[in-house]
C-alpha positions as a Python dict, from the first residue, in 0.01 Angstrom:
ca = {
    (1, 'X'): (0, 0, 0),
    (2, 'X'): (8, 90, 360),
    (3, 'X'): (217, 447, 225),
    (4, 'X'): (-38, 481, -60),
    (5, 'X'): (-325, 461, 238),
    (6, 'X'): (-126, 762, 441),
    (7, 'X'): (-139, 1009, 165),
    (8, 'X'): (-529, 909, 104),
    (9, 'X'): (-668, 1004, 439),
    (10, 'X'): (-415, 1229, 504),
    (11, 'X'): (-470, 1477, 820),
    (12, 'X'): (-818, 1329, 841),
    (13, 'X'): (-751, 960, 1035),
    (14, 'X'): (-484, 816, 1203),
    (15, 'X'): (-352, 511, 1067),
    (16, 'X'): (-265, 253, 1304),
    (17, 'X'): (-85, -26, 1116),
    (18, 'X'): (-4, -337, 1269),
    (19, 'X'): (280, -565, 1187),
    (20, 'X'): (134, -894, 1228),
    (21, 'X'): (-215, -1007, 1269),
    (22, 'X'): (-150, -1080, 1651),
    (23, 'X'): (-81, -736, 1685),
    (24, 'X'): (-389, -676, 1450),
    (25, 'X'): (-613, -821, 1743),
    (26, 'X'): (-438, -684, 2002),
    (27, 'X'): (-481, -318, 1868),
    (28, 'X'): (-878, -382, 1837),
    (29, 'X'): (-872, -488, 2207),
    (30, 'X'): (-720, -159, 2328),
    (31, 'X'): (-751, 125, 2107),
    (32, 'X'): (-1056, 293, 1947),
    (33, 'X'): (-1070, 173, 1597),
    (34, 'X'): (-1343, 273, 1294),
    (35, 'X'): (-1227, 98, 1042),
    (36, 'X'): (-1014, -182, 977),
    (37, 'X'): (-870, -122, 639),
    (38, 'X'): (-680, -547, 570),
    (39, 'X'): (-523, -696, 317),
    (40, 'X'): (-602, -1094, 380),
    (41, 'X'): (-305, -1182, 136),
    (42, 'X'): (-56, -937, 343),
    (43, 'X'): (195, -1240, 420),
    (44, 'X'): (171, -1394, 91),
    (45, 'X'): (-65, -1636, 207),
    (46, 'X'): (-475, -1561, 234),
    (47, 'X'): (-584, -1555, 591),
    (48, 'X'): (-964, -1585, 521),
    (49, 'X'): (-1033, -1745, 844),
    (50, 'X'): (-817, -1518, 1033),
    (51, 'X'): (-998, -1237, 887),
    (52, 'X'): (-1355, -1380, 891),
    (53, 'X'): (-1272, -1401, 1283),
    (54, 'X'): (-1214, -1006, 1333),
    (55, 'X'): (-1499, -975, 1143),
    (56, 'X'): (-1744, -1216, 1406),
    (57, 'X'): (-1535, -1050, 1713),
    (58, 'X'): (-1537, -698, 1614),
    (59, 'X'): (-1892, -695, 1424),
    (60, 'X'): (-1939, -299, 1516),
    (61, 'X'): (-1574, -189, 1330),
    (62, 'X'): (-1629, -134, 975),
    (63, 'X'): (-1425, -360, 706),
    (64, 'X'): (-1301, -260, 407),
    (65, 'X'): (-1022, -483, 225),
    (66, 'X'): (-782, -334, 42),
    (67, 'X'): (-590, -593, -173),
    (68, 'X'): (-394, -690, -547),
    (69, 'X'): (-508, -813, -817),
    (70, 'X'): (-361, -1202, -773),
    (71, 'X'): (-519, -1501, -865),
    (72, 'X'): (-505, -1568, -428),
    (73, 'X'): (-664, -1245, -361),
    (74, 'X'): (-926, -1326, -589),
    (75, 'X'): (-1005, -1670, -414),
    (76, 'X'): (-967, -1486, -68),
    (77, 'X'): (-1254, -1219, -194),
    (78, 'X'): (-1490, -1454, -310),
    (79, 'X'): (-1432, -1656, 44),
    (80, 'X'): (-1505, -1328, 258),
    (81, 'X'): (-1782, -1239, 20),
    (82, 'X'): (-1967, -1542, 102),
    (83, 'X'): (-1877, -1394, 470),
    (84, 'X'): (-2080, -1090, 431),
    (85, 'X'): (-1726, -873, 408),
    (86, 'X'): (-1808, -733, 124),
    (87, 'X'): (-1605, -365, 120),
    (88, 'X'): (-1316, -415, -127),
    (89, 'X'): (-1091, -180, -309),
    (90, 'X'): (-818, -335, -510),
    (91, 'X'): (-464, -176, -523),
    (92, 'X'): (-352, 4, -871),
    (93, 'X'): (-766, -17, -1038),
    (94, 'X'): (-971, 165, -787),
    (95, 'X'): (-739, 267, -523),
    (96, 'X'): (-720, 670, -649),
    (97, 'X'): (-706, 884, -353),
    (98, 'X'): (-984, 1086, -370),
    (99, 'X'): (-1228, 782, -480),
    (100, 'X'): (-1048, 570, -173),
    (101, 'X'): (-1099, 832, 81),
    (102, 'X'): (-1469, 900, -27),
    (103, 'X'): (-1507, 466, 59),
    (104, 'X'): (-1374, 523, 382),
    (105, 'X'): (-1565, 812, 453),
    (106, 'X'): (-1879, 591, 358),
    (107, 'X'): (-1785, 325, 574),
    (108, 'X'): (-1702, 550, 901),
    (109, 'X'): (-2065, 774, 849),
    (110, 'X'): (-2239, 463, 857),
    (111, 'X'): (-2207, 489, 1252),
    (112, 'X'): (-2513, 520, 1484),
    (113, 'X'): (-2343, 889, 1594),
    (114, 'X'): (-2444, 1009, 1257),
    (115, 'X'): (-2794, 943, 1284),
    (116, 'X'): (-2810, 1088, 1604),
    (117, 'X'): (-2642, 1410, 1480),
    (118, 'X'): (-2911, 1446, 1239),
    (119, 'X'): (-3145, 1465, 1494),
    (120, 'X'): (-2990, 1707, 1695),
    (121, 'X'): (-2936, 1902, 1430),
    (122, 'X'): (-3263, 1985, 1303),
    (123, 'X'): (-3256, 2119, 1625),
    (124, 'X'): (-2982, 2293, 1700),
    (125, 'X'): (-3095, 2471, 1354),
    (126, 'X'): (-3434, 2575, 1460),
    (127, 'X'): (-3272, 2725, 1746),
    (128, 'X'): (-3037, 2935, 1533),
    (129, 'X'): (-2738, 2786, 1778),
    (130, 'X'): (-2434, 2926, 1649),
    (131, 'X'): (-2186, 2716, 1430),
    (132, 'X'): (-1897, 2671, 1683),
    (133, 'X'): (-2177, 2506, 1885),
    (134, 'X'): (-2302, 2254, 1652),
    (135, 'X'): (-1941, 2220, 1580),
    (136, 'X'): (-1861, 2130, 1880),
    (137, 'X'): (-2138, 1922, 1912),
    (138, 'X'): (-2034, 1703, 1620),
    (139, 'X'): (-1651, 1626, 1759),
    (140, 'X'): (-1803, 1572, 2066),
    (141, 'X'): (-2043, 1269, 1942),
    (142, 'X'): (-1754, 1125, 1670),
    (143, 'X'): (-1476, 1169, 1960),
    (144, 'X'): (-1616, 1144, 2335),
    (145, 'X'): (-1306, 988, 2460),
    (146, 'X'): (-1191, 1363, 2437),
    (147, 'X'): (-1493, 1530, 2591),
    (148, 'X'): (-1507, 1424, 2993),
    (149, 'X'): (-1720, 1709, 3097),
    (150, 'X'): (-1948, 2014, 3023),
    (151, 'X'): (-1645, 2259, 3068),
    (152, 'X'): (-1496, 2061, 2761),
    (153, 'X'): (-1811, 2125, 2545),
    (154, 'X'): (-1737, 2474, 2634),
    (155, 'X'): (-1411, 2491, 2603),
    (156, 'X'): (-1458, 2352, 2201),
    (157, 'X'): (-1780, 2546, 2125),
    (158, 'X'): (-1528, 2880, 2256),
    (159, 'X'): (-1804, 3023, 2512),
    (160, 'X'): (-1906, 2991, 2864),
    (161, 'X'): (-2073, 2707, 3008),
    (162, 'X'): (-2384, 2912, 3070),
    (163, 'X'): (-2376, 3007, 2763),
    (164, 'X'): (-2385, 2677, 2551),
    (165, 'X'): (-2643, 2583, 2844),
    (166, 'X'): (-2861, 2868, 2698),
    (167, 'X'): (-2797, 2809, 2330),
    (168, 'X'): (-2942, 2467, 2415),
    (169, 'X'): (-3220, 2535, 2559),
    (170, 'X'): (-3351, 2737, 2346),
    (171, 'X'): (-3280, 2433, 2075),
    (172, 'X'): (-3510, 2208, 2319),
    (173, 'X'): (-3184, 2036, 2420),
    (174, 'X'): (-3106, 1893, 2736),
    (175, 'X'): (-2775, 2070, 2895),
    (176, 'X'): (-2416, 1968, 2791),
    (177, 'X'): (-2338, 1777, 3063),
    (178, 'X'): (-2602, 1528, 2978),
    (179, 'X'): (-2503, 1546, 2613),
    (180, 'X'): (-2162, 1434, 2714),
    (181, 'X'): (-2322, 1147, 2896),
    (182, 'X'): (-2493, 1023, 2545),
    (183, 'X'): (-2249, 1092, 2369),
    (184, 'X'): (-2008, 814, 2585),
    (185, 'X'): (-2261, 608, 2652),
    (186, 'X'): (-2338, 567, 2263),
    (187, 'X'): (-2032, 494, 2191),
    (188, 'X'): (-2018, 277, 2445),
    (189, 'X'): (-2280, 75, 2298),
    (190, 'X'): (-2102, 45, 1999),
    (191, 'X'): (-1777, -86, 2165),
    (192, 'X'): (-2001, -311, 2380),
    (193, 'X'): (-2127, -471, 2047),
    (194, 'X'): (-1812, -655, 2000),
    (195, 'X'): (-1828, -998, 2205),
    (196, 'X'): (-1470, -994, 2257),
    (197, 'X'): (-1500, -735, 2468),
    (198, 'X'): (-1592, -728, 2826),
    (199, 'X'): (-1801, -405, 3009),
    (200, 'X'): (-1466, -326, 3190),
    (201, 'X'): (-1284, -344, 2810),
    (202, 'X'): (-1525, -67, 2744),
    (203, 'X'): (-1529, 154, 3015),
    (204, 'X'): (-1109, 128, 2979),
    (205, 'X'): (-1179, 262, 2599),
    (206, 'X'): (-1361, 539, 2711),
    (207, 'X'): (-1133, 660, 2994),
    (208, 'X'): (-1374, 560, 3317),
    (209, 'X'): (-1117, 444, 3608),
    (210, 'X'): (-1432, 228, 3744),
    (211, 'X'): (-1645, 49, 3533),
    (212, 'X'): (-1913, 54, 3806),
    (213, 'X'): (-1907, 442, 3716),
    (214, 'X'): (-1960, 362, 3355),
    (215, 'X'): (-2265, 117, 3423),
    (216, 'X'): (-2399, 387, 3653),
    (217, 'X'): (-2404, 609, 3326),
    (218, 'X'): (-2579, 348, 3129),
    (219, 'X'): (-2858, 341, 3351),
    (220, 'X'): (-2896, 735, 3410),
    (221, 'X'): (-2906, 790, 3054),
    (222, 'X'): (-3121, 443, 2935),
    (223, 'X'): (-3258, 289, 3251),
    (224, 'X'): (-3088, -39, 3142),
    (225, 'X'): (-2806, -286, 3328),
    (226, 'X'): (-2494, -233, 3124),
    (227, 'X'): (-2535, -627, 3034),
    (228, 'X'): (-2864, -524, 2864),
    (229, 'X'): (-2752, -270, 2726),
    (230, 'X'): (-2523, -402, 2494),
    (231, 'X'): (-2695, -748, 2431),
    (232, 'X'): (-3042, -675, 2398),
    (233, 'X'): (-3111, -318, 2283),
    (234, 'X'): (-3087, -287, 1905),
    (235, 'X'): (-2952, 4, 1755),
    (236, 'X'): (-3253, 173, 1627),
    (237, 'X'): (-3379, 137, 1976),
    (238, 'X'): (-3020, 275, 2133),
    (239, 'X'): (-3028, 568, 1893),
    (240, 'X'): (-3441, 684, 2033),
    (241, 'X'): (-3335, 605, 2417),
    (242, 'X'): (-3066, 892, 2396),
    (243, 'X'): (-3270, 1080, 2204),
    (244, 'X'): (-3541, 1087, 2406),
    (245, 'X'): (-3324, 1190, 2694),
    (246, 'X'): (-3171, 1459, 2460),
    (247, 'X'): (-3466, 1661, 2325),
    (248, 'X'): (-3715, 1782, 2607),
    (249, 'X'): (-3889, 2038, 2456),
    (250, 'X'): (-3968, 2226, 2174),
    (251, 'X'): (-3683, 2461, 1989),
    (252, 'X'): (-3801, 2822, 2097),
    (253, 'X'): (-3848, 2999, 1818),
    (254, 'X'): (-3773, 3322, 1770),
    (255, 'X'): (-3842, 3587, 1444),
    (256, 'X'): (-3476, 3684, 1425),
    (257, 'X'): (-3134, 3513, 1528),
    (258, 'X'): (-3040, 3686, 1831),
    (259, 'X'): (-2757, 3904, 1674),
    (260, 'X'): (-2962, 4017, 1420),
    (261, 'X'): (-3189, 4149, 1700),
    (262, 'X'): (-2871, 4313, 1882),
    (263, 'X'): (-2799, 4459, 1539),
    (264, 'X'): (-3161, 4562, 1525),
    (265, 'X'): (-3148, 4772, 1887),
    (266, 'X'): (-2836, 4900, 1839),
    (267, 'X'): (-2969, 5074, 1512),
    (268, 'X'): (-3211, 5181, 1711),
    (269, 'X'): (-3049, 5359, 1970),
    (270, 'X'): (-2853, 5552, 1710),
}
């Protein structure tokens, strides 16, 4: 099953696969996780409880289990439906790569990042920003442990910093260093929304030595205490805050993309 898993998600996730569920918890704890992809019948026994407890601790990580057809497994999915866990593919009936990897795509776009994206990219599109941009734009908001500052925006979107500074303004957008602020403090936010993790957990997650520097970001970019953050802002309301710090203005629009005009002048000159 795990093998089977590999070849379905391919180049697109890393699979993380832990050998007991100890090591289960202790990966969750540490390492950035979007889905958690279990079989509750792994050791020949059903660990419903066991798994109904990663599901209270780690409520933000999507479930999905993935399971056989057994008279156990069946008891163990009508236990964890009760539970609300109700993601299931079973092994051998509905387990074909492509419909398997379309599930866990499902499951992993249901984060608040994509809704945000959205947003930003209704803008980015009225500004006629240029695809490596958006593009860049998009890994930095699904991966901002990668992106630390406005040089690595750059550096992805293949142009100067002034230059994605431009492209952004002219979207309405507030500059990339501010973007990569969001983008870590949003994810942030979704870390925090597992109780067994503490603000320092989080900051370690996201690569801040201090978490003090991490809480500062929280309240530059939402005006909340990073205890308020996480515990009493709900996710619609997480997803406007940024957003609100993200788009200042208007997209400025223009009647041609600006190559097109370059194309335009250059005719000209001929």
């Amino acid at each position: 099953m795990l093998s089977h898993l590999r070849v379905t998600v391919g180049r697109a996730h890393t699979v993380l696969a832990a050998p007991t569920w100890t090591a289960a918890e202790e990966m969750l704890r540490h390492q950035a996780v979007d889905i958690i992809v279990v079989d509750p019948c792994a050791d020949g026994a059903a660990q419903t409880e066991t798994v109904r407890a990663m599901r209270v601790g780690y409520p933000s990580v999507a479930m999905l289990v993935y399971t056989g057809i057994t008279a156990e497994s069946t008891r163990a999915m009508l236990t964890l439906g009760e539970a609300g866990i109700r993601h299931c593919v079973l092994r051998g009936f509905d387990d074909e790569p492509a419909r398997f990897r379309e599930r866990l795509e499902l499951l992993r776009a249901s984060g608040l990042e994509d809704r945000l994206l959205a947003a930003l990219g209704v803008a980015l599109a009225s500004g006629h920003a240029p695809p490596r941009l958006v593009g860049a734009i998009d890994r930095l908001f699904r991966s901002p442990v990668r992106f630390r500052t406005a040089e690595d925006v750059a550096a992805a979107a293949g142009m100067p910093r002034r230059g994605v500074n431009r492209w952004l303004e002219r979207a309405g957008l507030a500059p990339a260093r501010v973007l990569v602020l969001a983008a870590r403090v949003l994810r942030g936010y979704q870390f925090g929304q597992n109780p067994a993790l503490t603000i320092t957990d989080v900051a370690g997650r996201l690569g801040y030595p201090d978490a003090r520097v991490f809480a500062d970001h929280i309240r530059i970019m939402t005006g909340h205490r990073a205890s308020t953050w996480r515990s009493t802002v709900t996710p619609d309301e997480a997803v406007a805050v940024l957003l609100a710090k993200l788009v200042v203005a208007a997209p400025r629009h223009t009647a041609a993309p600006p190559t097109l005009t370059l194309l335009r002048r250059a005719a000209g000159d001929r």
